[in-house]
Residue frames as qw, qx, qy, qz and C-alpha x, y, z in Angstrom:
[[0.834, 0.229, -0.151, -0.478, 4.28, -25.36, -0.06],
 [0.733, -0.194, 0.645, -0.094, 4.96, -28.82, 0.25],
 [0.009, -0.395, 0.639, 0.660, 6.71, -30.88, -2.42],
 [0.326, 0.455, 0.819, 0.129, 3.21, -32.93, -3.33],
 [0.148, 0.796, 0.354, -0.469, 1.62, -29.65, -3.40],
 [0.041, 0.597, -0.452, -0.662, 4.37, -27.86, -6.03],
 [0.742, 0.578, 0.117, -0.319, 3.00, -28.12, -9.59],
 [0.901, 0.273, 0.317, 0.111, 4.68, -30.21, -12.18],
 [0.304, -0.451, 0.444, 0.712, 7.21, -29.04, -14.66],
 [0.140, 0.285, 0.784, 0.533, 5.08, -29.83, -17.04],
 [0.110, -0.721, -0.582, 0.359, 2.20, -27.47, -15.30],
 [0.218, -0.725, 0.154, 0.635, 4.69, -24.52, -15.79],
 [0.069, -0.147, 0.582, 0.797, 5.64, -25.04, -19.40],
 [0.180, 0.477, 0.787, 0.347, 1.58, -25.10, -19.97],
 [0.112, -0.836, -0.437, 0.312, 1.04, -22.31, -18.27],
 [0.216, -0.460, 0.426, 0.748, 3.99, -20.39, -20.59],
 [0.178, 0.298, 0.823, 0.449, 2.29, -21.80, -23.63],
 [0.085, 0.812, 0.544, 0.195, -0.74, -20.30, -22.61],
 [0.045, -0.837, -0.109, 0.534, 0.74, -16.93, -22.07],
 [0.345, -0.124, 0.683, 0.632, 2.27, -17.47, -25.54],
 [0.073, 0.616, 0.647, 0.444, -1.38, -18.11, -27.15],
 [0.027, 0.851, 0.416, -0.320, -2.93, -15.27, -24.73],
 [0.176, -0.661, 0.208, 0.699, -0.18, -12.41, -26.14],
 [0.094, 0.205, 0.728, 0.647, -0.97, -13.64, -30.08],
 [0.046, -0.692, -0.718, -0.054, -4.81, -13.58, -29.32],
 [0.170, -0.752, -0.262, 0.580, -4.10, -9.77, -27.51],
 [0.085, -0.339, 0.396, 0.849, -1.59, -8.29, -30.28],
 [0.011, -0.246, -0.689, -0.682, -4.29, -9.71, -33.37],
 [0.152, -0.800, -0.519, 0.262, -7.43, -8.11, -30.86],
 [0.435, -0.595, -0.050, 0.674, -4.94, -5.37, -30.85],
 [0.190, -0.148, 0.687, 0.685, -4.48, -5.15, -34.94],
 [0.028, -0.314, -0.889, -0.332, -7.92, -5.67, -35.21],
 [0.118, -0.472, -0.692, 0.533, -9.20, -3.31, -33.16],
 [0.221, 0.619, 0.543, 0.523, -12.35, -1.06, -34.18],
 [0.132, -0.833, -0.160, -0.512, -12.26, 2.02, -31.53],
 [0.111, -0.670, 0.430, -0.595, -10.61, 3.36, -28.38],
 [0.557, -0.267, 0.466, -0.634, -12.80, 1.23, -26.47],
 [0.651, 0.096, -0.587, -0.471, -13.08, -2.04, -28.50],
 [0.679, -0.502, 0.476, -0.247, -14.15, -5.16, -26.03],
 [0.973, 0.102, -0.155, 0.137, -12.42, -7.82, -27.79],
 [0.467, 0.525, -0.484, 0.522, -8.80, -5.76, -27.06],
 [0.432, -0.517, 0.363, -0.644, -10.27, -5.59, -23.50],
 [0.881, -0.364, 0.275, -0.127, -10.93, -9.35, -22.92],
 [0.648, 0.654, -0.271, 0.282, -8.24, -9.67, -24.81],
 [0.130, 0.606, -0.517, 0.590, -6.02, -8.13, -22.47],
 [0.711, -0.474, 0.304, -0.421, -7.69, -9.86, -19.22],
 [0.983, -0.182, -0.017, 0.021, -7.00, -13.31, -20.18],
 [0.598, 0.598, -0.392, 0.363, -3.62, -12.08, -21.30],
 [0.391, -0.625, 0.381, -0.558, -3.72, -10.61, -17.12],
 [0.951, -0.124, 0.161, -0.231, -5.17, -14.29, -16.34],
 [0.865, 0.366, -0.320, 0.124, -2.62, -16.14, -18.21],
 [0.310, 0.589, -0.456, 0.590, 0.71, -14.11, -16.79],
 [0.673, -0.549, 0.243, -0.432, -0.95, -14.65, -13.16],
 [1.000, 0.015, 0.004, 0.014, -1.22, -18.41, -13.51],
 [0.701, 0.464, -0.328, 0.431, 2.49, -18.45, -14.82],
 [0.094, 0.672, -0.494, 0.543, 3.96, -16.30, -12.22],
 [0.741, -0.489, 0.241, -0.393, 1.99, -18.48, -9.33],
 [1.000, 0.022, 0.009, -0.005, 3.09, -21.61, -10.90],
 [0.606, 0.603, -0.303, 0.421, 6.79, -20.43, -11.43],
 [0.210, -0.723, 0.421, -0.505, 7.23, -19.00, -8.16],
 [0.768, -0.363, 0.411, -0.330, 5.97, -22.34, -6.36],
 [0.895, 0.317, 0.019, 0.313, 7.93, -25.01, -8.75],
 [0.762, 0.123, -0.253, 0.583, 11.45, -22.94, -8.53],
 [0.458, -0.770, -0.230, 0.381, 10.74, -20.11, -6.39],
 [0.474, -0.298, 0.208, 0.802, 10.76, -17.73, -9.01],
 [0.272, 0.694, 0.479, -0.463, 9.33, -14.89, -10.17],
 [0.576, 0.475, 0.446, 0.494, 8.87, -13.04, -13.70],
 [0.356, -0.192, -0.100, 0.909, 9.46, -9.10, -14.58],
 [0.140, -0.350, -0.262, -0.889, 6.17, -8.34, -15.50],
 [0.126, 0.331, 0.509, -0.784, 3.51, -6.26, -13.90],
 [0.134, 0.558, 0.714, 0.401, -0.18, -5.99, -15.13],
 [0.031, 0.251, 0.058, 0.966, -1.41, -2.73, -14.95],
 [0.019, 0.335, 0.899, -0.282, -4.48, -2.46, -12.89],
 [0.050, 0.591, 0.406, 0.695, -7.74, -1.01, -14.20],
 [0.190, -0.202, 0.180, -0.944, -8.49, 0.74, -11.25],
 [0.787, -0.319, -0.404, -0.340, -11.69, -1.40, -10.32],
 [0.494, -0.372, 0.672, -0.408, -11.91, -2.89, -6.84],
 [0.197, 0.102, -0.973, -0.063, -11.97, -6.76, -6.87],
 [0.650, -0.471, -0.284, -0.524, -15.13, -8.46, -5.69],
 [0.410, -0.558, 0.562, -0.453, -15.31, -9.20, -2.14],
 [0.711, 0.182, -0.672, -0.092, -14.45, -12.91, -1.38],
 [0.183, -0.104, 0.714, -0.667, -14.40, -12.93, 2.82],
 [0.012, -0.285, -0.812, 0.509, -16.55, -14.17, 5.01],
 [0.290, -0.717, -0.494, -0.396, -20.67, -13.34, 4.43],
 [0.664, -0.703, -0.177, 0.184, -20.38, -12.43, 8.79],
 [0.428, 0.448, -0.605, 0.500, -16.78, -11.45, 9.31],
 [0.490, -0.818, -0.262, -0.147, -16.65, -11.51, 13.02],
 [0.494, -0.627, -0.003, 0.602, -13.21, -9.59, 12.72],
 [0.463, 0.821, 0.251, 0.220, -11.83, -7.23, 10.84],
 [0.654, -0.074, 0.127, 0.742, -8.65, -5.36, 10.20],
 [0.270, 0.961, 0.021, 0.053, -8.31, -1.34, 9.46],
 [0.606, -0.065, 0.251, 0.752, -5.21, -0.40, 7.40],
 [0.109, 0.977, 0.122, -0.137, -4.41, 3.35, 7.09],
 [0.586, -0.064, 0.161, 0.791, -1.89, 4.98, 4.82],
 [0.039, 0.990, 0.103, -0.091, -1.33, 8.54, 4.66],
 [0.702, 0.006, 0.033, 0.712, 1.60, 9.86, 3.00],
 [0.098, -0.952, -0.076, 0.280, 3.08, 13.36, 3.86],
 [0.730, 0.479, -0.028, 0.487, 5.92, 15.61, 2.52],
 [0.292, -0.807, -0.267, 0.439, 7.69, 17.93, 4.52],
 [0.354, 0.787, 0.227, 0.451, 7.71, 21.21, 3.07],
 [0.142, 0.807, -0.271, 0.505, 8.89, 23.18, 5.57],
 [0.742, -0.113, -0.608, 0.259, 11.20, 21.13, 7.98],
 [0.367, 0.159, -0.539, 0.742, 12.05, 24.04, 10.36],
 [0.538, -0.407, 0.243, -0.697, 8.48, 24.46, 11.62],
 [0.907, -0.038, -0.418, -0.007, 8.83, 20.65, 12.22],
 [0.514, 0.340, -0.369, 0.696, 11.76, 21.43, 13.90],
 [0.156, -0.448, 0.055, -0.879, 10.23, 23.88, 15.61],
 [0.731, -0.329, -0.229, -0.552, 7.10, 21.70, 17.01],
 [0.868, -0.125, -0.432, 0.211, 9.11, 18.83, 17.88],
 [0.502, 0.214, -0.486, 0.683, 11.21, 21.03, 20.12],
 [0.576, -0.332, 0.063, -0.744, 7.97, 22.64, 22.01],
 [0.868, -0.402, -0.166, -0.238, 7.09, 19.15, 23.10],
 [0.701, 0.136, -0.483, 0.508, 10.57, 18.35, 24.17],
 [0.022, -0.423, 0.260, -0.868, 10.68, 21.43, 26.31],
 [0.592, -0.365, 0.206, -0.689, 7.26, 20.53, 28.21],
 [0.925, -0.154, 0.318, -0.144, 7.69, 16.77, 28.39],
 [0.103, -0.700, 0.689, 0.160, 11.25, 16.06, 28.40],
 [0.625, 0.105, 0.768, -0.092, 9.99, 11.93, 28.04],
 [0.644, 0.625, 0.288, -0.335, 8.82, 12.63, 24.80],
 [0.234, 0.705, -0.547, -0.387, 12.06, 12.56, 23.13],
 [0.799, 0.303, -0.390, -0.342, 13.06, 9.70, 20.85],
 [0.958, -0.261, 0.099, 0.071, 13.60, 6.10, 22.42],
 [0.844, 0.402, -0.110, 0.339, 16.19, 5.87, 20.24],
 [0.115, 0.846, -0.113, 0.508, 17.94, 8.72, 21.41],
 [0.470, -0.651, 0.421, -0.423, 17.73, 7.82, 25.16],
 [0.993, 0.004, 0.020, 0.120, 18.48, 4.29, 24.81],
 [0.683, 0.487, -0.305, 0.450, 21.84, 5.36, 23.40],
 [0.442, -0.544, -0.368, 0.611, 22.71, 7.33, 26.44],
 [0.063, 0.620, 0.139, 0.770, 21.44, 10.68, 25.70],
 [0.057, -0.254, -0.538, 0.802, 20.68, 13.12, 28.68],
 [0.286, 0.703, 0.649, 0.046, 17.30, 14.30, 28.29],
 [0.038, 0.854, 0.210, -0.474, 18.81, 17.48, 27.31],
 [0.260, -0.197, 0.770, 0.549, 20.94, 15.93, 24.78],
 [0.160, 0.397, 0.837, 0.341, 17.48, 14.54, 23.38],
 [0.141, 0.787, 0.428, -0.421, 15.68, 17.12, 23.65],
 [0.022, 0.747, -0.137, -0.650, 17.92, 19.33, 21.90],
 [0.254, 0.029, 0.918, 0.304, 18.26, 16.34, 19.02],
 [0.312, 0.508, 0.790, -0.140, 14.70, 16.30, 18.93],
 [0.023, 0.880, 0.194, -0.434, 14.92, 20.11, 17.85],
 [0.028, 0.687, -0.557, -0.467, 17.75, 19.94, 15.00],
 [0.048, 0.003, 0.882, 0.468, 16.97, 16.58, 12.93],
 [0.574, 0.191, -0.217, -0.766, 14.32, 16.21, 11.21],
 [0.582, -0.078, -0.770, -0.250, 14.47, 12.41, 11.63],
 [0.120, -0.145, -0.663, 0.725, 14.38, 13.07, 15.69],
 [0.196, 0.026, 0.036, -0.980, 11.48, 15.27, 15.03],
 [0.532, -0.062, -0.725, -0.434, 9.32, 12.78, 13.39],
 [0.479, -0.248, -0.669, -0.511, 9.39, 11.21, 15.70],
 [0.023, -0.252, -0.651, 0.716, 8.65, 12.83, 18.65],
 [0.604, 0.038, -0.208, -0.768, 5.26, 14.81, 16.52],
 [0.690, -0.072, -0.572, -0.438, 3.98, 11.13, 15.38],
 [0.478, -0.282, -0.788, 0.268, 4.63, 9.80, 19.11],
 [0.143, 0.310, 0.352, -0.871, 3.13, 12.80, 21.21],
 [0.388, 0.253, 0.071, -0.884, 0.14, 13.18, 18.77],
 [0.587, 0.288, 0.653, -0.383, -2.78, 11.07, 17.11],
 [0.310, 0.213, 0.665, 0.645, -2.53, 10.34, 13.31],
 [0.144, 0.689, 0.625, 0.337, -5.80, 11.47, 12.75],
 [0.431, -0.768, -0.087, 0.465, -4.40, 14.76, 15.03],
 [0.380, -0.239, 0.404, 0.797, -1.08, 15.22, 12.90],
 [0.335, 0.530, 0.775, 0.076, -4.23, 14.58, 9.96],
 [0.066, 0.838, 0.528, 0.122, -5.90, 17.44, 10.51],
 [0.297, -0.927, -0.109, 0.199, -3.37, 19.42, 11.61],
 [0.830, 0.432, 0.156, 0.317, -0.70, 18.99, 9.03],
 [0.501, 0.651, 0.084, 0.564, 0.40, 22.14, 8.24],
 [0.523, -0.839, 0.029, -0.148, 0.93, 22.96, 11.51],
 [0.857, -0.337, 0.331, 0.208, 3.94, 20.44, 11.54],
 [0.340, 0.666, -0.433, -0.503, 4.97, 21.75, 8.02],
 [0.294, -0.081, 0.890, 0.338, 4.11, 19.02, 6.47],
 [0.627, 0.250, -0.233, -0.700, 1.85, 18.59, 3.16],
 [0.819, 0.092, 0.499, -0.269, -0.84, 15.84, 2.41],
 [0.140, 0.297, -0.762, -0.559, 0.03, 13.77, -0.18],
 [0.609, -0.173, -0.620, -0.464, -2.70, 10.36, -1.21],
 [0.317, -0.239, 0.747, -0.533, -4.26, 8.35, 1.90],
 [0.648, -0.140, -0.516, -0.542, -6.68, 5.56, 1.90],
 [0.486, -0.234, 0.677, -0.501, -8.21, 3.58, 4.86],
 [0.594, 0.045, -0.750, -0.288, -9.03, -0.57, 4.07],
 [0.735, -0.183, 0.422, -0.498, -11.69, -2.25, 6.17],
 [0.426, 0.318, -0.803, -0.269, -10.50, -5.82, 5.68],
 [0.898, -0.253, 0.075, -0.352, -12.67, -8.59, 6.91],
 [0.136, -0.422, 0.852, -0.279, -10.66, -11.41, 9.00],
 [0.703, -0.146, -0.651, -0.247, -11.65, -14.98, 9.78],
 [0.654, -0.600, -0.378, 0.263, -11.05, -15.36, 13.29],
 [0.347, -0.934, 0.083, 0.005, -8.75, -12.62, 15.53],
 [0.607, 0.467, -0.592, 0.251, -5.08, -12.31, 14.98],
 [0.797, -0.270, -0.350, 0.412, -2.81, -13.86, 18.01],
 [0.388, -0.903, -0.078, 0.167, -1.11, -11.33, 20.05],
 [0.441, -0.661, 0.509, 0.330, 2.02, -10.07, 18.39],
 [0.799, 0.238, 0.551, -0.038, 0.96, -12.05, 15.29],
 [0.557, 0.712, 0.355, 0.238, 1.50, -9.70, 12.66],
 [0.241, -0.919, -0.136, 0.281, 3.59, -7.08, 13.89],
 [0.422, -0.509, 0.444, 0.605, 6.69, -7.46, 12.22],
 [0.181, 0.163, 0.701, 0.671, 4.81, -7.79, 8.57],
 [0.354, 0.359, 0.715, -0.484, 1.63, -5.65, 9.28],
 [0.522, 0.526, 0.007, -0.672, 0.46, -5.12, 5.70],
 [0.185, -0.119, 0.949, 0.225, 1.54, -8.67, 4.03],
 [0.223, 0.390, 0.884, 0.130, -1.82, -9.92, 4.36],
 [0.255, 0.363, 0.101, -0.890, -3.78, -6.96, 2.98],
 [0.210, 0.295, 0.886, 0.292, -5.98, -8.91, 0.70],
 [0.022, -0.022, -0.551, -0.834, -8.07, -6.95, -1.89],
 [0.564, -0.232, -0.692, -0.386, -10.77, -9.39, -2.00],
 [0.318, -0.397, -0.737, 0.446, -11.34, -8.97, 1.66],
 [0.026, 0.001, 0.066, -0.997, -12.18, -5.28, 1.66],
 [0.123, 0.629, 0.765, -0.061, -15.34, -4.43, 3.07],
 [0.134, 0.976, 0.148, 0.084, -15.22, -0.66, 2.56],
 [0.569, -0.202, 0.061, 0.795, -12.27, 1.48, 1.67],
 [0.017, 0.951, 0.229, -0.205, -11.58, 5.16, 1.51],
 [0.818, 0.109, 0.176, 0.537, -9.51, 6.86, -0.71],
 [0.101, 0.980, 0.107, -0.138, -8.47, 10.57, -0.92],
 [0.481, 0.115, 0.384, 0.779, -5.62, 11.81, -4.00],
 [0.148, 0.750, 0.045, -0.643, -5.81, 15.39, -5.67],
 [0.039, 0.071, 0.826, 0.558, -6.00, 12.91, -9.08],
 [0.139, 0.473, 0.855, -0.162, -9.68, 12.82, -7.88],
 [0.256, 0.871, 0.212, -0.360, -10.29, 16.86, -7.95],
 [0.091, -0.379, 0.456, 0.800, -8.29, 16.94, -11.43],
 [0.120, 0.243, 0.949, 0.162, -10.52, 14.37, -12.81],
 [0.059, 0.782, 0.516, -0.345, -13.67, 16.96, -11.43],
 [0.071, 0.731, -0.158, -0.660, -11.82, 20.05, -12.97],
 [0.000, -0.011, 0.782, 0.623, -11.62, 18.03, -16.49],
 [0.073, 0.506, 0.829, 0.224, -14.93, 16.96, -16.43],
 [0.168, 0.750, 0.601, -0.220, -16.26, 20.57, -15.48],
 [0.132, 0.619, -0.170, -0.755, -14.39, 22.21, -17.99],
 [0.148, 0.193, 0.944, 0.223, -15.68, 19.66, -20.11]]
């Protein structure tokens, strides 16, 4: 940000103030409140959300500093703010895994070494390994292993085939993010999830085993 651009000092100490008045206005919503669900402790709490934003934006860009709190999110998607058209778009996939049992990992990764000696880790052969050095690497760590599976096979492969690799699903979600124009070749590679913007999402997919507790409360409900 440019130094016309950087809010005031005065900007910042109004934007403290108002998290001052929002956190009175929340705690006497809070004191006042008539049921689990009351909506004054609820907008209450938003502007309090609103307020602490504002501060942290304005603090960060005036001295390039940041505060120690975190709002809790309800869970709600944002509304979409992109493009009406996009005519690009971004997919971001996380899938997280545990490995449970590391020596069929172990195991897998040393099957593809065996039939396609190339498959072993870059890393490995860069260093000078022999490919029978890496191979046999590939077959005794568990970081070597990685990642020969995730380079020999197709996420959505490993996906479905998890437990083959001993590894267990953990949460995943997939974000369709609408772009303004195409990135640049190389553009993003070293930060690709920086710009993940919320408020771009045209569809996302989420899948947690919070969802089928949530079902098993409500149908022993």
């Amino acid at each position: 940000m440019s130094d016309a651009a950087q809010p005031s000092a005065a900007e910042v100490r109004a934007a403290a103030e108002a998290i001052k008045a929002a956190l009175d206005r929340h705690l006497d919503a809070v004191e006042r409140r008539s049921g689990e669900d009351d909506p004054a402790v609820s907008a209450a709490f938003n502007e309090l959300a609103a307020a602490a934003e504002e501060y942290d934006e304005l603090l960060y860009d005036a001295y390039d500093e940041v505060t120690p709190f975190e709002i809790p999110s309800d869970g709600t998607i944002p509304d979409y703010t992109g493009p009406e058209e996009p005519s690009a778009l971004s997919v971001l996939i996380r899938r997280d895994y545990t490995v449970v049992e590391p020596q069929r990992l172990l195991s897998q990764a040393q099957r593809v070494t065996d039939l396609d000696p190339d498959a072993a880790p870059v890393d490995d052969r860069r260093n000078g390994a022999g490919e029978a050095d890496a191979g046999s690497q590939a077959g005794s760590s568990v970081h070597a292993a990685l990642g020969v599976v995730f380079g020999e096979y197709e996420p959505d492969e490993i996906a479905s085939r998890h437990k083959e690799f001993g590894l267990e699903e953990g949460d995943s979600t997939l974000w369709v993010v609408a772009a303004d124009e195409p990135a640049e070749p190389g553009e993003w590679l070293q930060a690709p999830f920086d710009q993940a913007d919320p408020e771009r999402v045209l569809c996302r997919f989420d899948v947690s085993s919070v969802f089928d507790e949530e079902l098993d409360e409500e149908d022993e409900d």
